[in-house]
Backbone as CSV, one residue per row, in Angstrom:
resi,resn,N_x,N_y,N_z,CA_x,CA_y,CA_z,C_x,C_y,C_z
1,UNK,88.397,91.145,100.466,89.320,91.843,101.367,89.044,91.407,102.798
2,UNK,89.956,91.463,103.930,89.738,90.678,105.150,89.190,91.547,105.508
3,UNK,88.223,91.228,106.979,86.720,92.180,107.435,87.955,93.180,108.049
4,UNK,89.588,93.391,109.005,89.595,94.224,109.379,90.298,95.681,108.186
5,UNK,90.690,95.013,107.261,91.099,95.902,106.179,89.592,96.878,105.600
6,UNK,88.437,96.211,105.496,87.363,96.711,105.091,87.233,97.894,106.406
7,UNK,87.685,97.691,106.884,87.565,98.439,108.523,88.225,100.009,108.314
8,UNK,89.450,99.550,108.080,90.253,100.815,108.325,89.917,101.706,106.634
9,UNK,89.599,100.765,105.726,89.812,101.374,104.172,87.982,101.939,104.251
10,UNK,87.084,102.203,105.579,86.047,102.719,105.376,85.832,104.274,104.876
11,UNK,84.863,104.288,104.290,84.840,105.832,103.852,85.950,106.450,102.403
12,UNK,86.433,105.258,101.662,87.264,105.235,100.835,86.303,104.165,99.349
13,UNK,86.213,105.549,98.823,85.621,105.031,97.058,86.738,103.670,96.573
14,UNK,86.815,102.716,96.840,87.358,101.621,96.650,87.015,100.551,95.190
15,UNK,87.608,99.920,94.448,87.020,99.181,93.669,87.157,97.549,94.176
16,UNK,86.133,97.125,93.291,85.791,95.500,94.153,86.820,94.661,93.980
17,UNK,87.359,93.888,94.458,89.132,93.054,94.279,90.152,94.277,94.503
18,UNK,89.994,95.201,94.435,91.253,96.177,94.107,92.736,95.581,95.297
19,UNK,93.978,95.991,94.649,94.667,95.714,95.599,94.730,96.913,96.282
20,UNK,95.573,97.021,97.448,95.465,98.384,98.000,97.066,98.756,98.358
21,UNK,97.218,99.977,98.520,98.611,100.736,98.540,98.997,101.272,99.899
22,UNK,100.080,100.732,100.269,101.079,101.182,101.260,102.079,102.265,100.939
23,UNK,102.142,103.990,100.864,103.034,104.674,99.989,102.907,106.151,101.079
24,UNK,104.670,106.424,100.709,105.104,107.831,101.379,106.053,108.164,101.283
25,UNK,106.449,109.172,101.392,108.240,108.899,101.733,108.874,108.047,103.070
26,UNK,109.718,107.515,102.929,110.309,106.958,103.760,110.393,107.310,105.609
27,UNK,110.680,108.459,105.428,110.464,109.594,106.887,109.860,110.749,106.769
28,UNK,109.450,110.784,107.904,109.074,112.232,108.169,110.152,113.486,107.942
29,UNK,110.512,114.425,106.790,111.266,115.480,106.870,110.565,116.446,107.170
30,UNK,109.267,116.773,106.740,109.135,118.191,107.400,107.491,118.446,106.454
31,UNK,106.831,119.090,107.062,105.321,119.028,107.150,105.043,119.050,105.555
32,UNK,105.917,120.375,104.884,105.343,120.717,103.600,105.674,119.462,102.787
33,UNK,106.505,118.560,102.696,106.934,117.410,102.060,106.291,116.217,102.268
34,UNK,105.411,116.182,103.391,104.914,115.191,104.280,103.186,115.083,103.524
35,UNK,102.781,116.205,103.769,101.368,116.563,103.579,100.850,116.932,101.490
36,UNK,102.237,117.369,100.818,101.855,117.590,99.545,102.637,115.801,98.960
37,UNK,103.004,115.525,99.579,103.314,113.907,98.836,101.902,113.600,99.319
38,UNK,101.221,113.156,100.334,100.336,112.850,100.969,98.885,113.240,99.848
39,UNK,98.941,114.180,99.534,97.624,114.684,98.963,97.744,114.229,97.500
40,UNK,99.094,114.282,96.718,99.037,113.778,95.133,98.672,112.199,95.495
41,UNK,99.117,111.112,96.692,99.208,110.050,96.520,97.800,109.676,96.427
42,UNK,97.202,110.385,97.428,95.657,109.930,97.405,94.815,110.735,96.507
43,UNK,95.125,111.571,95.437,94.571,111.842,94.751,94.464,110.467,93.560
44,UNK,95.605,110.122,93.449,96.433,109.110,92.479,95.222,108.022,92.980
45,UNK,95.025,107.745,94.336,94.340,106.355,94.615,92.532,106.662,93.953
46,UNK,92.362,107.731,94.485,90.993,108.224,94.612,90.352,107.930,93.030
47,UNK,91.345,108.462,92.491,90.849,108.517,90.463,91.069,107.155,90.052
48,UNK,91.835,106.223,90.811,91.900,104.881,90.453,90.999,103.602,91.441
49,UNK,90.485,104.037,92.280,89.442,103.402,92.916,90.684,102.540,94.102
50,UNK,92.004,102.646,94.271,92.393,101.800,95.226,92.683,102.336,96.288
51,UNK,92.178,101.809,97.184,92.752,101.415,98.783,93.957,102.091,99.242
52,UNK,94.008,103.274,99.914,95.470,103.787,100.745,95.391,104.038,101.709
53,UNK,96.771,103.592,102.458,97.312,103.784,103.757,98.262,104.385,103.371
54,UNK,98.659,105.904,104.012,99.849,106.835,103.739,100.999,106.247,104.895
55,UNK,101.874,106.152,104.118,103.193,105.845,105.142,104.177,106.733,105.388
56,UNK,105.052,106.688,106.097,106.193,107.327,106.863,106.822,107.195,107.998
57,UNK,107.520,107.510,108.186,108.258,106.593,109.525,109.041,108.294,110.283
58,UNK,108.107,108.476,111.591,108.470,108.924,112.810,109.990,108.900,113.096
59,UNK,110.214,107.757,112.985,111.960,108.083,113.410,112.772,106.899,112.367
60,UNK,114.032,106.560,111.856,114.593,105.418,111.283,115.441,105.552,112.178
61,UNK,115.116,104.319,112.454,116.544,103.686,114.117,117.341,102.550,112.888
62,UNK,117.088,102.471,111.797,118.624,101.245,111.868,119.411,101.819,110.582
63,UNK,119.855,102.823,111.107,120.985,103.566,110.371,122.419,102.651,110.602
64,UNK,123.252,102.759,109.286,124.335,102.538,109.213,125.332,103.418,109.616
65,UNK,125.191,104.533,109.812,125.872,105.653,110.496,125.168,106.518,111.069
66,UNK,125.980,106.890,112.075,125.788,107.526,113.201,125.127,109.052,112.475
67,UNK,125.805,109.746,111.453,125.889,110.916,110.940,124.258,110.801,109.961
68,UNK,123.298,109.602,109.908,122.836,109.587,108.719,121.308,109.785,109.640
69,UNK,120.295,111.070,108.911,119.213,111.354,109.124,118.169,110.179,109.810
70,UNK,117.794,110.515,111.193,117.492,109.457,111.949,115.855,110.318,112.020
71,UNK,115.271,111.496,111.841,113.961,111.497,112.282,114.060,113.503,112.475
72,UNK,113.278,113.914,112.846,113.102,115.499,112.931,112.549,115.429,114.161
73,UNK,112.753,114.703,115.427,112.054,114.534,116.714,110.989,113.564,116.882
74,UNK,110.340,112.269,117.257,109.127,111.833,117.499,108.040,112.380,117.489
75,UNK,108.096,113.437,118.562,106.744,114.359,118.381,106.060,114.903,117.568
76,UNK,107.174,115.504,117.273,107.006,116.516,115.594,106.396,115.629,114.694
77,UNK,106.968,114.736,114.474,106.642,113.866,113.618,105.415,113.305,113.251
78,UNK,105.317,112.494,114.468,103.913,111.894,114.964,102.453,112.628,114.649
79,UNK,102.853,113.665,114.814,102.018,115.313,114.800,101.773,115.720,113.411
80,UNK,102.466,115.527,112.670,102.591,115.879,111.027,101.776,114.579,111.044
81,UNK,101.906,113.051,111.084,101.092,112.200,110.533,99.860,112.321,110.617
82,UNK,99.586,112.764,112.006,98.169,112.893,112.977,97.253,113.665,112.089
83,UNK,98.360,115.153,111.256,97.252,115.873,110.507,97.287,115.355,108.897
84,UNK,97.975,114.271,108.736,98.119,113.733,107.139,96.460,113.017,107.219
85,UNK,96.348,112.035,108.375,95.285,111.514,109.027,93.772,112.196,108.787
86,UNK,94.014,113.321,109.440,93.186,114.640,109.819,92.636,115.063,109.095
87,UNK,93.569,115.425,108.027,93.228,116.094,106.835,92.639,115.242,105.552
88,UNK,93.434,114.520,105.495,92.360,113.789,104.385,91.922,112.330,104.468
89,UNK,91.485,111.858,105.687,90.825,111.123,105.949,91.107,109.909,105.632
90,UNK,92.634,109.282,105.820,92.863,107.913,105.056,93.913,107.371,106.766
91,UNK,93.848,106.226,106.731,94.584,105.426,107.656,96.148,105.912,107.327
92,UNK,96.815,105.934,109.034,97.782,106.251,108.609,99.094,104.919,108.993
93,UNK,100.121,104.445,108.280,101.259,103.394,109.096,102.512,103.896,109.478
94,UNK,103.230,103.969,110.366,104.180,103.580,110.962,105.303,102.829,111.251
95,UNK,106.788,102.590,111.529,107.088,101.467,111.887,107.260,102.288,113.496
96,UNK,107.845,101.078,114.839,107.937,100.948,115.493,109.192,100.508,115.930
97,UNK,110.183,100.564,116.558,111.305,100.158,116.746,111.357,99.511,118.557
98,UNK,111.078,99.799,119.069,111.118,99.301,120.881,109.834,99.434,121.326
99,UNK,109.506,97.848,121.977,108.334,97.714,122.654,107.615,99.041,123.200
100,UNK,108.149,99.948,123.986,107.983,101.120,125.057,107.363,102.649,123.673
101,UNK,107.303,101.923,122.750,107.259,103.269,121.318,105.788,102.820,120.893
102,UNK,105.328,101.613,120.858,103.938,101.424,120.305,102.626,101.912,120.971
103,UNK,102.401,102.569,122.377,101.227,103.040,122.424,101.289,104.364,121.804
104,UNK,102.634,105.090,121.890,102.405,106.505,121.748,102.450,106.349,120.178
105,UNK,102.926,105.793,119.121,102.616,105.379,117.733,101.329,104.974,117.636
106,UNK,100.898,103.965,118.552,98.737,104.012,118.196,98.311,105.170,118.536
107,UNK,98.560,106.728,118.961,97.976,107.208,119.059,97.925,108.063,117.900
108,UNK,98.524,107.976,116.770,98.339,108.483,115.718,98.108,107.229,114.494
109,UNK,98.944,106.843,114.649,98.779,105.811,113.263,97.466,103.910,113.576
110,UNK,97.592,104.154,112.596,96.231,102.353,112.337,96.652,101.516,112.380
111,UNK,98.138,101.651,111.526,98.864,100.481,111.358,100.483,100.377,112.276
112,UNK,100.604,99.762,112.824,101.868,99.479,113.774,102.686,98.385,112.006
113,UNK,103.769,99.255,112.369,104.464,98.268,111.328,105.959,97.907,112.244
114,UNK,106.331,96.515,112.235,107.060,96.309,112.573,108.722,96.048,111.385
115,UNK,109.066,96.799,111.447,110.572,96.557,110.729,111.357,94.967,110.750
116,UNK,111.497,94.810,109.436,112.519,93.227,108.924,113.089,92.718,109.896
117,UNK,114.041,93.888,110.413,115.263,93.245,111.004,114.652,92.804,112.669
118,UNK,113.469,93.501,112.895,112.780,93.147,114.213,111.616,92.275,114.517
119,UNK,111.586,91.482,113.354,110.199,90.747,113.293,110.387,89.705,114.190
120,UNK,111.399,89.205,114.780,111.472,87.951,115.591,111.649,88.389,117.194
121,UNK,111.463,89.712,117.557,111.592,90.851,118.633,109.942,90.318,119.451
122,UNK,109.717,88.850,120.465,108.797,88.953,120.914,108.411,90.372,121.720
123,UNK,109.387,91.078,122.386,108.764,92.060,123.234,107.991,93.228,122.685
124,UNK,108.545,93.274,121.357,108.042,94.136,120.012,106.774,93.743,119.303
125,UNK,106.547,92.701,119.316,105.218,92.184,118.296,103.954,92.291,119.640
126,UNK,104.348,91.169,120.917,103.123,91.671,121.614,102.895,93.042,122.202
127,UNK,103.949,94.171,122.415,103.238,95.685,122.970,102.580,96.003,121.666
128,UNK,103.141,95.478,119.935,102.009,96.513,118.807,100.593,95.534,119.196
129,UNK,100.856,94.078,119.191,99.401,93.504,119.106,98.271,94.138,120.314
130,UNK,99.397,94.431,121.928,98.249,94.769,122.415,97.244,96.222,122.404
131,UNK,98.160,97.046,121.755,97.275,98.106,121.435,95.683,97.966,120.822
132,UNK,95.826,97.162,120.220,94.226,96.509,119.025,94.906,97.164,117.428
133,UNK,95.445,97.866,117.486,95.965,98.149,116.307,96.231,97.123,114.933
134,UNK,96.315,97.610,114.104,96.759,96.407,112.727,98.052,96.557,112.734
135,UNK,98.931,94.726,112.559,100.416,94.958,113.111,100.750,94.711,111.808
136,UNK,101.647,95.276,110.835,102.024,94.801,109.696,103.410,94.359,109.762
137,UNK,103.489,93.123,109.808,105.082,92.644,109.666,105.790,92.573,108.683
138,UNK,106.885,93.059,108.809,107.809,92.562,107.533,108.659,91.288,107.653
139,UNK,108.534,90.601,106.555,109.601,89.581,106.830,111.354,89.710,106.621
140,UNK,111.841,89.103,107.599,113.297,89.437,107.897,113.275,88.785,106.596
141,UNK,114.628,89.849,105.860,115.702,89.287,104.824,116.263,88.214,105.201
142,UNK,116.280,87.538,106.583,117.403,86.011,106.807,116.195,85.019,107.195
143,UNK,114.585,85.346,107.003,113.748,84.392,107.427,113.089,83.788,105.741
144,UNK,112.817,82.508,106.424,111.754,81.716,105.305,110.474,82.152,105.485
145,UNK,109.658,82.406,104.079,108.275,82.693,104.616,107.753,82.199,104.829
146,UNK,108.213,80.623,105.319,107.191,79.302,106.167,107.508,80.305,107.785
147,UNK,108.781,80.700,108.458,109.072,81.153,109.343,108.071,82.547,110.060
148,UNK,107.425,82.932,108.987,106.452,84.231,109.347,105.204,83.779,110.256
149,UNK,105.436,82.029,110.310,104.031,81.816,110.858,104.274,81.794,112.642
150,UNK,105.568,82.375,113.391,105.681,81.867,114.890,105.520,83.936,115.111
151,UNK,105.802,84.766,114.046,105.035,86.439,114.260,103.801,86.655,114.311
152,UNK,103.059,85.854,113.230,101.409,86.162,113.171,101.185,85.411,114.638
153,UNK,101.488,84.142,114.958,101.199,83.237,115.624,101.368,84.311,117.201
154,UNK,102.516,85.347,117.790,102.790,85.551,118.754,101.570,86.809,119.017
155,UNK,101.061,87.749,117.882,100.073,88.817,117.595,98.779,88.292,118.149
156,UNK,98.229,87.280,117.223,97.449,86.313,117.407,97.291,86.005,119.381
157,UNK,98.183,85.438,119.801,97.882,85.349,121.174,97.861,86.068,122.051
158,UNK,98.050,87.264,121.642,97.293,88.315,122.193,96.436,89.041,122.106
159,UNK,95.651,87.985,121.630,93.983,88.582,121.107,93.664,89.460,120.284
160,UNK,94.599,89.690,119.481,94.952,90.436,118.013,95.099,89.889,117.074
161,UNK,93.808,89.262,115.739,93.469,88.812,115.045,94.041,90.059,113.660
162,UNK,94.348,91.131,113.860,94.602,92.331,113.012,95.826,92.192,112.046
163,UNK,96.391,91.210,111.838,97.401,91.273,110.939,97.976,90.880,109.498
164,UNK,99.127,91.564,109.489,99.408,91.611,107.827,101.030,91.148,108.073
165,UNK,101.126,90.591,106.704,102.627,90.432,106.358,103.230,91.205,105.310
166,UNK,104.489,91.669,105.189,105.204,92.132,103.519,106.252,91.473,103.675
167,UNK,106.760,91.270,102.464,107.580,90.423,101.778,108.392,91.600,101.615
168,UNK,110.099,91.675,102.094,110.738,92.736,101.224,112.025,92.654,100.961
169,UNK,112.137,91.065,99.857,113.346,90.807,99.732,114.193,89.706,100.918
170,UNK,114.781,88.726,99.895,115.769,87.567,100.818,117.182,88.134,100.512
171,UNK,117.843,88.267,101.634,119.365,88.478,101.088,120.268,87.607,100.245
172,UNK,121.109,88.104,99.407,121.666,87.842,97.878,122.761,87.876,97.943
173,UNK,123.692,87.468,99.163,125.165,87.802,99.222,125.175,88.940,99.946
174,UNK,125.943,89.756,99.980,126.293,90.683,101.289,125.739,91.819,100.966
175,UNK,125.854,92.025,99.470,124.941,93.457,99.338,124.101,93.636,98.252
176,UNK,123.279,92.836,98.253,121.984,92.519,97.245,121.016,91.703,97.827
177,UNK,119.217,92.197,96.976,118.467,91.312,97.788,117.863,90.622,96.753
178,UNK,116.965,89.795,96.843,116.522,88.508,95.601,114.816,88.610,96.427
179,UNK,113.984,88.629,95.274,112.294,88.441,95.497,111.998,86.988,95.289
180,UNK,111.921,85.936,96.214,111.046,84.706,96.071,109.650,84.843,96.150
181,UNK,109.223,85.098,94.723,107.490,85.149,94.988,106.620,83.936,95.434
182,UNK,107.685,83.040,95.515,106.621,81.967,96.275,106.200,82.511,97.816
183,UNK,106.806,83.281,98.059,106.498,83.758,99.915,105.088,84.531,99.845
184,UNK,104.778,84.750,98.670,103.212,85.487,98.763,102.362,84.417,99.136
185,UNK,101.894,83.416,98.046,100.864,82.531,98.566,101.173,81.766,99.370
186,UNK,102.407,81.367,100.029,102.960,80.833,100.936,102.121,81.369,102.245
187,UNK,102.624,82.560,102.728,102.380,83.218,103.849,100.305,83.525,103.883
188,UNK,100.611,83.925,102.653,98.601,84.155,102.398,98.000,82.501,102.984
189,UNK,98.577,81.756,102.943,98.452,80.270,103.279,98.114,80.729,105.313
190,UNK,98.693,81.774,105.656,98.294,82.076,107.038,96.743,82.884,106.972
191,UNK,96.061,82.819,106.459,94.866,83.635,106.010,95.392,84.847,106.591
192,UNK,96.516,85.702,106.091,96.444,86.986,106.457,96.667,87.744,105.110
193,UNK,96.392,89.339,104.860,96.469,90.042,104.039,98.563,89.572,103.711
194,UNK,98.757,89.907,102.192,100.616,89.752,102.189,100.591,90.629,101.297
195,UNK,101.654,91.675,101.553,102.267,93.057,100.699,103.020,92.643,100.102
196,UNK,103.503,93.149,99.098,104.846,93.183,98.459,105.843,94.721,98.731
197,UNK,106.492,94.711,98.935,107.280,95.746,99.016,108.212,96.271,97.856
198,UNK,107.849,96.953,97.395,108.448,97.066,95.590,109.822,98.161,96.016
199,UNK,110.122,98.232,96.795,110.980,99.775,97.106,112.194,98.759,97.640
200,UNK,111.814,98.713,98.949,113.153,98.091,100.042,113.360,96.731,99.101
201,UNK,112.942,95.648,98.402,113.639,94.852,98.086,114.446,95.062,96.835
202,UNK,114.663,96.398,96.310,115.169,96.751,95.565,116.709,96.957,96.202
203,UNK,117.061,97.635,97.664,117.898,98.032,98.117,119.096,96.982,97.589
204,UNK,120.317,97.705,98.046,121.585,97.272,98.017,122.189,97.582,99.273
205,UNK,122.287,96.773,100.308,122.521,97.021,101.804,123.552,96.598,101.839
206,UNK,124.409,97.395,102.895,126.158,97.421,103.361,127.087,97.885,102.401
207,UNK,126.784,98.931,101.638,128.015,99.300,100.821,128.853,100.117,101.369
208,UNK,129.823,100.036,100.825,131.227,100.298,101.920,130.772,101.972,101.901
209,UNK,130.133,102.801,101.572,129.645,104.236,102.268,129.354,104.039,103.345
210,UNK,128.851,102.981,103.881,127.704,103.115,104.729,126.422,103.597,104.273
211,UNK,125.892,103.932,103.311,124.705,104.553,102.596,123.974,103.534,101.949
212,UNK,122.658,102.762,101.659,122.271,101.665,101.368,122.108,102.599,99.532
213,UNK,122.661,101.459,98.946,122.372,101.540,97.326,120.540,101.456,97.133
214,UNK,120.457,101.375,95.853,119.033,101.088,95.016,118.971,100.525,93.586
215,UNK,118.010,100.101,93.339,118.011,99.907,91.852,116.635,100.319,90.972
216,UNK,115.969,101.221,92.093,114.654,101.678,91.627,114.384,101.507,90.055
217,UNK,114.936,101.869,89.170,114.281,101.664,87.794,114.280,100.126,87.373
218,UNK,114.065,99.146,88.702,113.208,97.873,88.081,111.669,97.764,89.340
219,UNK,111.429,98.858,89.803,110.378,99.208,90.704,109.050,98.463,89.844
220,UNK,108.756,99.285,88.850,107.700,98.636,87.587,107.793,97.437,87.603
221,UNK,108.525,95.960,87.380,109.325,94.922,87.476,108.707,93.935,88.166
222,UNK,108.973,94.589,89.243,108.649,94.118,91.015,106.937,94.220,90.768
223,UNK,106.500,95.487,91.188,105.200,95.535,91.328,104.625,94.642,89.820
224,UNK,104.718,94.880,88.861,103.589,93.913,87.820,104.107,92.724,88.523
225,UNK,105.131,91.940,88.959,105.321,90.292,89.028,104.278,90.345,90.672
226,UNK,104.207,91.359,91.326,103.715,90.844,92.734,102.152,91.030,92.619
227,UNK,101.398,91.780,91.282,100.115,91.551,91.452,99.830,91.006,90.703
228,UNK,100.645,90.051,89.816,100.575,89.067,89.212,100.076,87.692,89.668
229,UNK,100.928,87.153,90.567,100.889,86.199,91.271,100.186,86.563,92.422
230,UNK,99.214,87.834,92.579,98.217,87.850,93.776,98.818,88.644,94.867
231,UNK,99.435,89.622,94.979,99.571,89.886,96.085,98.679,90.521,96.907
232,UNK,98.160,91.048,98.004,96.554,91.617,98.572,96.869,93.029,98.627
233,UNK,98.937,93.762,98.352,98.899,94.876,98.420,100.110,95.318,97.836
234,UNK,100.394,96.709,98.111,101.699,96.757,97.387,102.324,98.021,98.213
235,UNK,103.529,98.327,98.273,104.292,98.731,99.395,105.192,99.600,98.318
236,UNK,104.817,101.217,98.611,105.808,101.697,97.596,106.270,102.931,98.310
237,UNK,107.483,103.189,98.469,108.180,104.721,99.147,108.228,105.674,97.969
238,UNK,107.666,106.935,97.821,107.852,107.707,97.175,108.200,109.188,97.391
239,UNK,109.134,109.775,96.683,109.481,111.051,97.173,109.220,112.313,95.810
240,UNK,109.130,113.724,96.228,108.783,114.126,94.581,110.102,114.536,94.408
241,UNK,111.457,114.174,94.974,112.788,114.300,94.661,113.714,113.168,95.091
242,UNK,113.610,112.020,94.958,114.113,111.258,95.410,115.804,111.480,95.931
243,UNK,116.438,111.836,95.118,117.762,112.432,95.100,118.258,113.360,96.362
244,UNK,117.387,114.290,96.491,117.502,115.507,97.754,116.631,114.321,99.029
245,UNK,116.180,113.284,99.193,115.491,112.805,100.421,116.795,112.432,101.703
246,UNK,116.265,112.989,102.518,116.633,112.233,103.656,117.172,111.105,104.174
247,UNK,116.034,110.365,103.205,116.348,108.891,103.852,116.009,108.050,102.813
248,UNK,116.639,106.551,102.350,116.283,105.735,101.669,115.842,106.244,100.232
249,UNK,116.911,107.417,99.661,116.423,108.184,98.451,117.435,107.145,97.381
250,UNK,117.737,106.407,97.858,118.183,105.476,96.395,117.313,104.083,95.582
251,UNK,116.495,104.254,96.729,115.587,102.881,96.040,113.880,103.879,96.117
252,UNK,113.621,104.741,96.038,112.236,105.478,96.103,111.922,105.654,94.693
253,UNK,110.642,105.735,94.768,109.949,106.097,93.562,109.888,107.397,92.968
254,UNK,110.137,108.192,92.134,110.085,109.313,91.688,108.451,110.029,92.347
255,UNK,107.278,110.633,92.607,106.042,110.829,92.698,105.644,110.852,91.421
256,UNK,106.157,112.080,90.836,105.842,111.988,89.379,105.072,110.524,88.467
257,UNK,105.813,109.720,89.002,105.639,107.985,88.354,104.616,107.108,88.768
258,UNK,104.033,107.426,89.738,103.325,107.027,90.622,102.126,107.045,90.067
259,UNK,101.490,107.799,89.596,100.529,107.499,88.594,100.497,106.774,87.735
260,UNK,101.153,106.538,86.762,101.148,106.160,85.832,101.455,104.114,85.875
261,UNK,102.094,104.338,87.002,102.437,103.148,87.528,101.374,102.523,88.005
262,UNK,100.554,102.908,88.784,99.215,102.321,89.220,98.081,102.444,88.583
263,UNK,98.117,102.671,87.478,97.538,102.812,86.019,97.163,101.417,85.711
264,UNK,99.013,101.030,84.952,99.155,99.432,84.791,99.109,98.404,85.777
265,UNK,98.619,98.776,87.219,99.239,97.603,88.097,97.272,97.218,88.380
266,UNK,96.447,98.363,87.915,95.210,98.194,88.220,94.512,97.643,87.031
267,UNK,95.413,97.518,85.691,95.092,96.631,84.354,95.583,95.603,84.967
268,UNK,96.772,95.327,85.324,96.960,93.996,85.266,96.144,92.783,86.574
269,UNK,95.591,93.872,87.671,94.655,93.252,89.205,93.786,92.821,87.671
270,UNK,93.159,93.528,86.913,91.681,93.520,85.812,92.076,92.139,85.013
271,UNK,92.785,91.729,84.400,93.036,90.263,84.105,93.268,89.275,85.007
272,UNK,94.483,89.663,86.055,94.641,88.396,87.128,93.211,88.127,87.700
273,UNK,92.322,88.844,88.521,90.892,88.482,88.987,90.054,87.988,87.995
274,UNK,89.874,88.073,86.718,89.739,87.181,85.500,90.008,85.811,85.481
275,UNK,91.168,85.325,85.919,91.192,83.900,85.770,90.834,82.881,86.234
C-alpha cells in the first residue's frame, strides 16, 4: 500500500494486500442516514479486515435540474461528516466543486475528491493539492487514461505527492457509460493508488427526465472484474433505501448487499495476490 494511504488507514485492523473501500451515500441528507450507513459500513470493513474511507458529498453542484436535491447547506453538512470522522475514527472524502471550497472541505475531510467532469479544472486541482490533503481524482468520462497523467502531474507541482486516481466509466453514446479496464494498470503505471468506481460507471447520463438512469444490478460485475485485474480500491455509493435517496438513487448499492459483496471481492483480492 503507498506510505500515504498507510497514513490515513492508521489505527484500522487492516489485512496485508487488502484492497480498500471508498463507500456512502452519495450526499449528505441528514445526520440519522449519514451516521447509521456510516457505522454498518465500517462494521462490514472491520469483520473483513479492509481499509475504509466513508464518503459523501457536502453539496452535488452538477445537477441536471435546477429542482433536483443539491445538498442540506455546506455547513450542516460538513458538520455531520466531521462527527462520522469523530465518532468512529475512519478518514473521511469529499468532492469539491470550486477552487475557493477546498480549505473549508480540509477542514473536515482527508480526502479532497475532485469530480470527472472537473478533473482538467487547473484552479481546482492546485487549491485541493495545496491544502496537503489526499487529492483523489476522477477521470473525466471524455479523457484517456494516458490523459490522467497532466492531473497527477499539476498536484504533484505543488508539492503534493498525496494522490489517487478512479476510473468511473468512458462515455458510450449519449446516454451510457463503457469500463476500459485497461485504464487501471495504465494509470497505476503513474505510481499512484487507482479506484474503480463500481456505482457512477454504472450510470445512464442525460435521459430526457433530466434524472441520471442506473443499472446497479451489474454492481457485483464491475467490482469482481476491477479486483481482478488489480485495482488498489473500490468506490461504492450505498444507501439502506436506494429508491427514497436524494441523490444518485438509481445506480447505488442496496446497504443490505454490501456485505455480502465484500465477502466475495476479499476471496477473489485471496487468489489474485496468489499469482
Amino acid at each position: 500500500m503507498h506510505p500515504f494511504l498507510n497514513e490515513i488507514f492508521a489505527g484500522q485492523d487492516t489485512g496485508a494486500n487488502n484492497f480498500f473501500l471508498m463507500a456512502g451515500p452519495c450526499a449528505v441528507e441528514n445526520e440519522d442516514i449519514t451516521l447509521q450507513t456510516a457505522e454498518k459500513i465500517i462494521a462490514i470493513c472491520s469483520r473483513l479486515r479492509i481499509p475504509v474511507i466513508f464518503k459523501s458529498s457536502y453539496r452535488k453542484a452538477n445537477r441536471s435540474r435546477l429542482d433536483s436535491f443539491s445538498g442540506i447547506g455546506d455547513a450542516a453538512a460538513l458538520e455531520i461528516l466531521g462527527k462520522v470522522k469523530q465518532t468512529f475514527g475512519v478518514p473521511v472524502v469529499t468532492d469539491i466543486h470550486a477552487a475557493d471550497e477546498a480549505e473549508m472541505a480540509a477542514e473536515y475531510a482527508d480526502v479532497l475528491q475532485i469530480p470527472a467532469f472537473l478533473c482538467r479544472q487547473t484552479d481546482i486541482l492546485v487549491a485541493a493539492a495545496k491544502t496537503g490533503k489526499v487529492v483523489n481524482v476522477k477521470k473525466g468520462q471524455f479523457l484517456s487514461p494516458e490523459s490522467m497523467k497532466f492531473a497527477v502531474d499539476k498536484i504533484q507541482q505543488m508539492g503534493n505527492d498525496r494522490v489517487m486516481l478512479t476510473d468511473r466509466g468512458t462515455m458510450f453514446g449519449y446516454h451510457d457509460l463503457i469500463l476500459d479496464y485497461r485504464a487501471i494498470p495504465i494509470m497505476q503505471g503513474f505510481k499512484k493508488p487507482v479506484v474503480l468506481d463500481c456505482t457512477h460507471s454504472l450510470q445512464q447520463p442525460n435521459q430526457s427526465s433530466g434524472v441520471t438512469g442506473g443499472n446497479p444490478q451489474m454492481i457485483e460485475t464491475i467490482a469482481r472484474a476491477g479486483i481482478a485485474v488489480g485495482a488498489d480500491g473500490l468506490f461504492i455509493e450505498t444507501h439502506p433505501d436506494p429508491a427514497k435517496a436524494l441523490s444518485d438513487g438509481a445506480n447505488m448499492l442496496r446497504l443490505d448487499l454490501l456485505g455480502p459483496l465484500m465477502e466475495k471481492m476479499v476471496r477473489i483480492r485471496e487468489v489474485v495476490k496468489g499469482w
